[in-house]
C-alpha positions as CSV (number, residue, x, y, z in Angstrom):
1,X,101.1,122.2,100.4
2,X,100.2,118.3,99.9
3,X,97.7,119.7,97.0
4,X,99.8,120.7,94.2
5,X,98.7,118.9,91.4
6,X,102.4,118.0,90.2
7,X,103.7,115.1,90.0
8,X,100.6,113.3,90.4
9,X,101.3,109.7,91.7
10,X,98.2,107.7,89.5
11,X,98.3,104.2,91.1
12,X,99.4,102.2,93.8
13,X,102.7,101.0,92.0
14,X,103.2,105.0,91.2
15,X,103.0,106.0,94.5
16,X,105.2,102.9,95.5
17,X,107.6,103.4,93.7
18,X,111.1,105.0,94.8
19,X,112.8,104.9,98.0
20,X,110.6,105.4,101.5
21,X,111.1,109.4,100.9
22,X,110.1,109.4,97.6
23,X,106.9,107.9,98.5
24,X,105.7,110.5,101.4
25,X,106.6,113.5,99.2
26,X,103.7,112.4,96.7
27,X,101.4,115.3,96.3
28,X,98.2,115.9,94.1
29,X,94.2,114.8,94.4
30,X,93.4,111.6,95.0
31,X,96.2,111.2,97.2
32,X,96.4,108.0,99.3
33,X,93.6,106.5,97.6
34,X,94.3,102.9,96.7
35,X,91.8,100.8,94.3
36,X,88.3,100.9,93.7
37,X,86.1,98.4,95.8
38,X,85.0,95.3,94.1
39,X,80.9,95.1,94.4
40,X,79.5,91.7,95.3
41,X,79.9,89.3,92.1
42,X,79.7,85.4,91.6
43,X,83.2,85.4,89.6
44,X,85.6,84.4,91.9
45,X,88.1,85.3,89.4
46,X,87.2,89.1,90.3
47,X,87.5,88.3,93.4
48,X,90.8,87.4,93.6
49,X,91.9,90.4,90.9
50,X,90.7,92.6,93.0
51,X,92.7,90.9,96.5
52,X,95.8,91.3,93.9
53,X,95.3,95.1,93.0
54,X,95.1,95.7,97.0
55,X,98.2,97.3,98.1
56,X,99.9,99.5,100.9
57,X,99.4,103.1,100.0
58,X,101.4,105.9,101.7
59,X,100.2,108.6,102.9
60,X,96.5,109.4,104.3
61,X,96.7,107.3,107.2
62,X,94.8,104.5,108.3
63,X,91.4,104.4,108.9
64,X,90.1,100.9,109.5
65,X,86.8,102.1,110.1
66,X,86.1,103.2,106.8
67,X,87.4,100.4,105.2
68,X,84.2,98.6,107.8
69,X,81.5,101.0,106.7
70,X,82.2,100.0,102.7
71,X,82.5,96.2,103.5
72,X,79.0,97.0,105.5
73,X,77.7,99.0,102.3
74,X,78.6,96.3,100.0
75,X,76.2,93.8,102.4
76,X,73.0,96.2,103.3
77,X,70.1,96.2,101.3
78,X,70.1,99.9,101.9
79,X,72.0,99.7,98.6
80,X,70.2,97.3,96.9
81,X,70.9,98.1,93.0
82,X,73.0,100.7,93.2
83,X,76.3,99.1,92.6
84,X,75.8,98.2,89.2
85,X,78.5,95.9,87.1
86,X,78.2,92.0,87.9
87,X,76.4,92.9,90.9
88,X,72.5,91.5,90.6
89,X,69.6,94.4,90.8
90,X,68.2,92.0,93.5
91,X,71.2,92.8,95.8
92,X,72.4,92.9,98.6
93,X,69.8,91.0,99.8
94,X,67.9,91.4,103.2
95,X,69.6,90.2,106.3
96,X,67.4,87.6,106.9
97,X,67.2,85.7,103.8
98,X,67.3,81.9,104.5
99,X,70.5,80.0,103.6
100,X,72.7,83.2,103.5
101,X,75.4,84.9,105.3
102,X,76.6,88.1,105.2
103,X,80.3,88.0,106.5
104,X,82.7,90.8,106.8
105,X,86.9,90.5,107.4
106,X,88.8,93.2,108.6
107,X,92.4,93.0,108.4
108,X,95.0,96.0,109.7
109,X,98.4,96.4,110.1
110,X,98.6,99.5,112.1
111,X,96.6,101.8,114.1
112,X,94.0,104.0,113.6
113,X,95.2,107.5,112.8
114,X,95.5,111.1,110.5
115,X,98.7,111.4,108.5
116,X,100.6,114.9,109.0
117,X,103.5,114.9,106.7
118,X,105.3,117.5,108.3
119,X,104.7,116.1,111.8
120,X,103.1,119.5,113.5
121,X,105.2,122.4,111.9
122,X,102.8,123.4,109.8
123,X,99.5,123.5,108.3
124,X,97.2,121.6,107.7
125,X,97.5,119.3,110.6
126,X,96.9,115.9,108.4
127,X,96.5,114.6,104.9
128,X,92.7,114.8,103.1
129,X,90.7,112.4,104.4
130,X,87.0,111.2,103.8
131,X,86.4,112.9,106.9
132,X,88.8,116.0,105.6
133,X,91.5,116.4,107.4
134,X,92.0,116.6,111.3
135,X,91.0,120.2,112.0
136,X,87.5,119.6,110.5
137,X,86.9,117.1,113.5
138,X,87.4,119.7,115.5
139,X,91.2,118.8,117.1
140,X,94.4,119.5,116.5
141,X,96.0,116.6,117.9
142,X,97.2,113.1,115.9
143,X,95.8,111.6,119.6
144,X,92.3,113.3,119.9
145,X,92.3,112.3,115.7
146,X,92.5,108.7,116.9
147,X,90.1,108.4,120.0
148,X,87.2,109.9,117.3
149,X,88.2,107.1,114.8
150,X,88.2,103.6,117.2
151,X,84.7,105.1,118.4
152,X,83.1,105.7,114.9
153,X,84.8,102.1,114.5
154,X,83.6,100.4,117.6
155,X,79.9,102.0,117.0
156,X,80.1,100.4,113.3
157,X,80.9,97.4,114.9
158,X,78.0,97.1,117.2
159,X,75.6,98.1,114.6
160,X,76.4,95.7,112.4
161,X,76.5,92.6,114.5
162,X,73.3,93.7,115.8
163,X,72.1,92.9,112.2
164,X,73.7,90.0,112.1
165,X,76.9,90.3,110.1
166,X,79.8,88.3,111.4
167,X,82.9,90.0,111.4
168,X,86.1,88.3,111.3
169,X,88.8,90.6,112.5
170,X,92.7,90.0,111.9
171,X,96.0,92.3,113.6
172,X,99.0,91.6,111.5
173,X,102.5,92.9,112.2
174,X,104.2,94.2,115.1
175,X,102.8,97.9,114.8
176,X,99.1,97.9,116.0
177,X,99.0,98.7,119.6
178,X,97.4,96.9,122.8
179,X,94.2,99.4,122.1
180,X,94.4,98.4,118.4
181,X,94.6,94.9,119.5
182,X,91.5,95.4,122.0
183,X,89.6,97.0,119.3
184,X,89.8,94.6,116.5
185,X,89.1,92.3,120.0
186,X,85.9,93.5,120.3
187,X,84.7,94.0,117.3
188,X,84.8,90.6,115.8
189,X,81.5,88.9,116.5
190,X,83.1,86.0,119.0
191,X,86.5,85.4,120.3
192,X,87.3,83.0,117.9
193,X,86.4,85.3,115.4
194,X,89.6,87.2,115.9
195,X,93.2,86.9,115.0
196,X,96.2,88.3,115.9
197,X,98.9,87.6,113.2
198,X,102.5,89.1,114.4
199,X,104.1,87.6,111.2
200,X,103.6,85.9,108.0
201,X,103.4,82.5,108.9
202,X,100.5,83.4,111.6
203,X,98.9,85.9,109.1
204,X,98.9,82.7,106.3
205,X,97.5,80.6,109.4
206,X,94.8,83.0,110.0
């Protein structure tokens, strides 16, 4: 029911667009995605284009700890020349390379959690995900959904501090939860590595 190919919503202004109903009745593949990931490159100019393409997407959820393993990917030398573009054949380099830091920030506004449009009357039970939807996890609930992403999150966590990434972690807004708050807690490498932002001003602090 959320697969029909029309209208397809293309980017994240499309999908945007409309009044607050408009915008969870988008349908069609691809849906929820938001913009590609920018690879590691020198050109700070990149950088930023890619911070200004970032957007809120409706629809699919929000699963921080996805958002962790592809800021970890972009980092390992697992996958050294694969990323092609500006990115040098000689990176990511290795974790310990002298004079270099590897440095992740993680930044959410809400809490972990599957999408179901039609909150439990039908099926499926939750937008496509990288994980499929909910029922391939192997639960039915929005809760159970939840408790299996902060553990995949807090496990990425660990594993990569204990290669020695620092992660900077930031809540914004009024919507993540104590638990939210305690996981983004935890998984920044220090204390002061964390932030919690409850409005603009704080986040612009941050």
């Amino acid at each position: 029911q959320d697969n029909n190919w029309p209208p397809l919503k293309t980017s994240i202004a499309d999908q945007n667009s409309g009044s607050s109903s408009d915008r969870n009745q988008a349908r069609g593949p691809n849906l929820g995605c938001a913009s590609p990931i920018t690879p590691l490159t020198a050109s700070r100019t990149t950088v930023e284009a890619g911070l200004a393409a970032m957007g809120p997407v409706h629809r699919g959820g929000t699963t921080g700890n996805l958002g962790l393993s592809w800021g970890w990917r972009t980092l390992s030398p697992d996958w050294r020349g694969l990323w092609g573009g500006a990115t040098p054949s000689t990176h990511p380099l290795d974790y310990d390379t002298p004079l270099m830091e590897k440095v992740v920030v993680i930044l959410t506004d809400g809490t972990n959690q599957f999408y179901d449009h039609d909150k439990g009357s039908g099926t499926p039970k939750s937008d496509y995900t990288a994980y499929g939807r909910l029922e391939d996890m192997g639960v039915t609930s929005l809760g159970d959904g939840r408790d299996i992403l902060d553990t995949r999150m807090s496990a990425t966590c660990t594993a990569m501090k204990s290669e020695g990434i620092g992660i900077y972690s930031i809540i914004f807004g009024s919507s993540p939860d104590s638990t939210a708050q305690d996981l983004f807690r935890n998984c920044a490498t220090s204390p002061s590595m964390y932030f919690y932002a409850p409005t603009n001003n704080a986040l612009a602090e941050a």
